[in-house]
C-alpha positions in Angstrom: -16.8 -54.7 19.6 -13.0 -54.6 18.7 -13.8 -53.7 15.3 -16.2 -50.9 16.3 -14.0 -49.3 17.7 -11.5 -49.6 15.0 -13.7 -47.8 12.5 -15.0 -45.3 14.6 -10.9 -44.2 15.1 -11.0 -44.6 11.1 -13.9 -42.3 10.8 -12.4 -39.9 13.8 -9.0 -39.6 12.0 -10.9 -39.3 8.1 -12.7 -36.4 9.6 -9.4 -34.7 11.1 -8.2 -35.4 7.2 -10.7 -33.5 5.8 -10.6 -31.1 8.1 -7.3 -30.1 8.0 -7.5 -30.5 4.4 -10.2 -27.7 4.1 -8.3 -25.7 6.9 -5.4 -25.6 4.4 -7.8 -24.9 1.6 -8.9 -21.7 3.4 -5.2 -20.3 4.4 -4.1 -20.8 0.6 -6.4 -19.1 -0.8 -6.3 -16.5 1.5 -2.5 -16.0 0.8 -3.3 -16.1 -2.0 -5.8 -13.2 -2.4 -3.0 -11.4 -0.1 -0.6 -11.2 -2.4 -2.8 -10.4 -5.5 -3.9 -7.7 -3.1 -0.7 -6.2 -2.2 0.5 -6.6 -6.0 -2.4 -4.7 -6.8 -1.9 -1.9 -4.6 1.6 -1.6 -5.6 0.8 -1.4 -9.0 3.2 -4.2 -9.9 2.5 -7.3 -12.5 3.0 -10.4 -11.9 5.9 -10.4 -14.5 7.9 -7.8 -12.3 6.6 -9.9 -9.0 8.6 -12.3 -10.6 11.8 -10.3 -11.9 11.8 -8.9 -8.1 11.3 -11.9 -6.3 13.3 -14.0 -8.4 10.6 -16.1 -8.2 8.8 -17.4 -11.2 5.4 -16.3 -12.9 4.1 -20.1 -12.7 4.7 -20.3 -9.5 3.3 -16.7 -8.3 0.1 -18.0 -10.7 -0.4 -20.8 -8.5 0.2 -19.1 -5.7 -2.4 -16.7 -6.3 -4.8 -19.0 -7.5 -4.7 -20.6 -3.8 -2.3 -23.6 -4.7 1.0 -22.4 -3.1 4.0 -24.8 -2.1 3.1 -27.5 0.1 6.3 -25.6 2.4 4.2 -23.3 3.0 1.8 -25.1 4.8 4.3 -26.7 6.9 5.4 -23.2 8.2 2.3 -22.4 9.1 1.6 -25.4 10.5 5.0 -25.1 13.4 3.9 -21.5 13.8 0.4 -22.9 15.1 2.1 -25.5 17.4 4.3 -22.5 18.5 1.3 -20.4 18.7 2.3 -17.8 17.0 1.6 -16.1 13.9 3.5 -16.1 10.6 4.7 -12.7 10.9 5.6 -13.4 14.2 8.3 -16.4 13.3 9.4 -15.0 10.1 10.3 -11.1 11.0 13.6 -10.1 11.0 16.0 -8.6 13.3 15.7 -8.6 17.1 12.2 -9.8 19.1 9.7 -7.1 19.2 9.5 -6.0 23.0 6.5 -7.2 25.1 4.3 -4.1 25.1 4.5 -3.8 21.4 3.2 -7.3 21.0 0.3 -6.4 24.1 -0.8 -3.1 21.9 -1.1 -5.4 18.4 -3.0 -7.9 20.3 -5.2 -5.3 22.0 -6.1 -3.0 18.2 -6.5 -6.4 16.9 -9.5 -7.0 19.1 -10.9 -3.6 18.0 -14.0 -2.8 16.1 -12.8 -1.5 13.0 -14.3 1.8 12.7 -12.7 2.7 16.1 -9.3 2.3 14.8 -9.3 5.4 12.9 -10.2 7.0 16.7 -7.5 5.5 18.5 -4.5 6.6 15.6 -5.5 10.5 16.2 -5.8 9.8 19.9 -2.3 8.4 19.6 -1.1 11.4 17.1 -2.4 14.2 19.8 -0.6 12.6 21.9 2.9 11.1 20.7 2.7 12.6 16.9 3.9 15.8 15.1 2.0 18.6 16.3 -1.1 18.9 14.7 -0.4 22.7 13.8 3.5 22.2 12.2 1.7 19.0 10.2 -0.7 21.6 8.2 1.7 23.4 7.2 3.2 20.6 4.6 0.1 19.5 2.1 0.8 16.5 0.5 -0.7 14.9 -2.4 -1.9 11.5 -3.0 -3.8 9.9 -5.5 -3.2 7.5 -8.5 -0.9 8.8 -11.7 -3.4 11.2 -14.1 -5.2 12.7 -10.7 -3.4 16.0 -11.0 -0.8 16.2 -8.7 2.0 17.8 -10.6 -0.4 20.1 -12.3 -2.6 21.4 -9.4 0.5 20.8 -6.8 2.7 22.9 -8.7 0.1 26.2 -8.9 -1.0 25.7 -5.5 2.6 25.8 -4.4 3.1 29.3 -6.4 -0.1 30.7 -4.6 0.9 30.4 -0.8 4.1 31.2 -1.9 5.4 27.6 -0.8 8.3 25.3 -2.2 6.7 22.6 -4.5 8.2 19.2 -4.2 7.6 16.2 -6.1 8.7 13.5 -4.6 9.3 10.8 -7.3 12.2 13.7 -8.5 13.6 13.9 -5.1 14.2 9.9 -5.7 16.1 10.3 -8.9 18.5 13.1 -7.7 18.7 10.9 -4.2 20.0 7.7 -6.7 21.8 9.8 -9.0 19.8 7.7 -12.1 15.9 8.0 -13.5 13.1 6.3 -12.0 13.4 3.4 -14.1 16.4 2.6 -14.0 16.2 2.3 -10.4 13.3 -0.2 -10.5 15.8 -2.2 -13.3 18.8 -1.7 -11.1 17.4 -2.2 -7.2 13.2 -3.5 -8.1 10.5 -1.8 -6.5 11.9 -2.3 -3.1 15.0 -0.4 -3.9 12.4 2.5 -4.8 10.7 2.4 -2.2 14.0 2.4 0.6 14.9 5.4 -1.6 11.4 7.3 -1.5 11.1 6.3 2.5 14.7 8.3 2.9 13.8 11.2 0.6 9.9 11.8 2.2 12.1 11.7 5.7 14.3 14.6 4.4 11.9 16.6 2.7 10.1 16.4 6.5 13.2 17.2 7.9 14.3 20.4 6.2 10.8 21.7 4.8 8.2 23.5 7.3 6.4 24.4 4.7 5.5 23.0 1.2 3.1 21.3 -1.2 4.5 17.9 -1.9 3.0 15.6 -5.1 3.4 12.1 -4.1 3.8 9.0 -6.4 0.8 6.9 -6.4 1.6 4.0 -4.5 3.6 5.6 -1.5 -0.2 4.4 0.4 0.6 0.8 -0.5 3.7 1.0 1.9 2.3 0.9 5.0 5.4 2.8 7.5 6.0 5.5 4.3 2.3 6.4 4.4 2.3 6.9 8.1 4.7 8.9 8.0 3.4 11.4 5.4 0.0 11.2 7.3 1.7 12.1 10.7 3.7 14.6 9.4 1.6 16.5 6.2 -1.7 17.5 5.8 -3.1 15.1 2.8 -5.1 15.5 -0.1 -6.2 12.8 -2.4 -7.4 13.8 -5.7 -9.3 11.5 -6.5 -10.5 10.8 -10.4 -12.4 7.8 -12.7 -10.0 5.5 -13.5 -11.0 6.2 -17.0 -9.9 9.8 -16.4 -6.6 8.6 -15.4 -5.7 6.7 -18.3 -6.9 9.3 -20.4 -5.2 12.1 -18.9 -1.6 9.7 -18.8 -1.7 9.3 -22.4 -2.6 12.7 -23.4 0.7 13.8 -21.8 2.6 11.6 -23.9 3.2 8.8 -22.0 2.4 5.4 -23.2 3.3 3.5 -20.5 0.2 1.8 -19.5 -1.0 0.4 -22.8 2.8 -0.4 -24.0 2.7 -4.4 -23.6 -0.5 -4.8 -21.4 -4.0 -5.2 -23.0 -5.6 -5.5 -19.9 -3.9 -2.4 -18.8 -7.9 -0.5 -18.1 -8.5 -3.4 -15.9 -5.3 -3.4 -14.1 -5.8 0.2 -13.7 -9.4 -1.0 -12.3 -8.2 -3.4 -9.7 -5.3 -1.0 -8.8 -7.6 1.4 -7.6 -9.6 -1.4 -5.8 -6.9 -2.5 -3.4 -6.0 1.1 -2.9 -9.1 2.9 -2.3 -9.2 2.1 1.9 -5.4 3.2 2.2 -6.9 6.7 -0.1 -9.5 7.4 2.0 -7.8 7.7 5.2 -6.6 11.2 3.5 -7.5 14.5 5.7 -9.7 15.6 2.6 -10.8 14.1 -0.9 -10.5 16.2 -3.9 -12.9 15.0 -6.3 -11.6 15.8 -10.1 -14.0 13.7 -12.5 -15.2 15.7 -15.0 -13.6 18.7 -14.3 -11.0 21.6 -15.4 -8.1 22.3 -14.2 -9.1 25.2 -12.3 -12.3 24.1 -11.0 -10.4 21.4 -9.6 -7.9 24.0 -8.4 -10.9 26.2 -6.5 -11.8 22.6 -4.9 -8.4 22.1 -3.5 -8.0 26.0 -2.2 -11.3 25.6 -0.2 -10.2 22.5 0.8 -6.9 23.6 2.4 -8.2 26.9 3.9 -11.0 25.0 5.5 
């Protein structure tokens, strides 16, 4: 009898073994799909993960492969007991206040395709006023989609200033746009393009403003161009965007990365969702520069 019950405790506590043992499975490889993810949509490689992070590329490998630091799992592990998430114990800076915590709770429990409902409820109501926000169009869209080009006649047409933001940056930090991701890492960029998009919004009614490519990928910048600009995304093949990079000179993408078509692939992936939530999609594939031009007129009249 004694002994019964001895093994079914062994059995009981194997099971909770494996259990937690797929459990931490499931959150590791889910990290580790986040941070591919948000690499992705940053447009960053896992060598400059690794340069910014001060973190090594072994490490980040494993990491992404679902096999991070057993510390990791402890963290989680007190934030369960705690009941609370990650993000929760780990942010920075004073406790958020109750309400905010009630309303992130509450959109969490939301069907997804009413979310997109419940931010323009929440911009009619607390937001820039839908009529000064169409007066700055703003361009989005990955590097090759014709922003500069199209942005800068559009601007000349309504008679508008034309801004591109990624210039704004380098005046801002006195130095060029690589040097400051050399200097400060993509973080420093993007504290410096946050500040700039925040002045150009401050002193410019009116404009047409060409955006870098991964502004979408930072979730508080790309609120506030959406809140504040009417936005375009010119959307292209990724084939088209490489092509279109290189025949302006710039070698960039291909210098040191074979896989750069696929990168370019899986960078549009992660950022497609974060694209679409545009005002209006300009599609360019397969065509000129003013046919693309005659889409974007209709589609900031209409």
């Amino acid at each position: 009898m004694g002994t019964g019950k001895i093994s079914m405790g062994a059995r009981e506590t194997t099971q909770k073994t494996k259990t937690a043992a797929t459990a931490d499975e499931t959150f590791l490889r889910a990290l580790g799909e986040r941070v591919r993810d948000a690499r992705a949509r940053r447009g960053m490689t896992r060598k400059i993960l690794a340069r910014d992070s001060g973190v090594s590329e072994r490490y980040l490998a494993l990491l992404e492969s679902g096999h991070g630091n057993a510390s990791v799992l402890l963290l989680q592990r007190i934030a369960e007991a705690l009941n609370l998430s990650q993000t929760e114990l780990l942010q920075q800076g004073p406790e958020q206040p109750v309400e905010l915590a009630l309303i992130w709770q509450f959109l969490q429990r939301l069907p997804a395709q009413k979310l997109p409902l419940v931010r323009s409820q929440l911009l009619r109501d607390y937001g820039t006023a839908n009529i000064d926000r169409m007066k700055r169009i703003a361009l989005i869209g990955l590097r090759g989609a014709g922003k500069s080009a199209l942005g800068g006649r559009l601007a000349k047409e309504l008679d508008v200033p034309f801004i591109e933001l990624d210039r704004e940056v380098e005046r801002e930090a006195g130095t060029s746009l690589s040097e400051i991701f050399l200097l400060y890492g993509q973080a420093g960029y993007r504290r410096y393009e946050r500040r700039c998009l925040e002045n150009v919004v401050r002193n410019k009614e009116r404009a047409v403003i060409a955006t870098g490519g991964s502004i979408v990928s930072e979730p508080g910048t790309y609120d506030l161009l959406l809140s504040t600009c009417y936005t375009v995304w010119l959307k292209a093949l990724p084939e088209e965007h490489m092509a279109r990079v290189l025949a302006q000179g710039d070698t960039r993408p291909m210098t040191g990365n074979r896989e750069a078509m696929e990168d370019l692939h899986l960078i549009l992936r992660g950022r497609n969702a974060l694209y679409r939530r545009a005002d209006v999609t300009v599609d360019t594939a397969g065509k000129t520069i003013e046919q693309s031009l005659q889409q974007l007129r209709l589609a900031v009249a209409a």
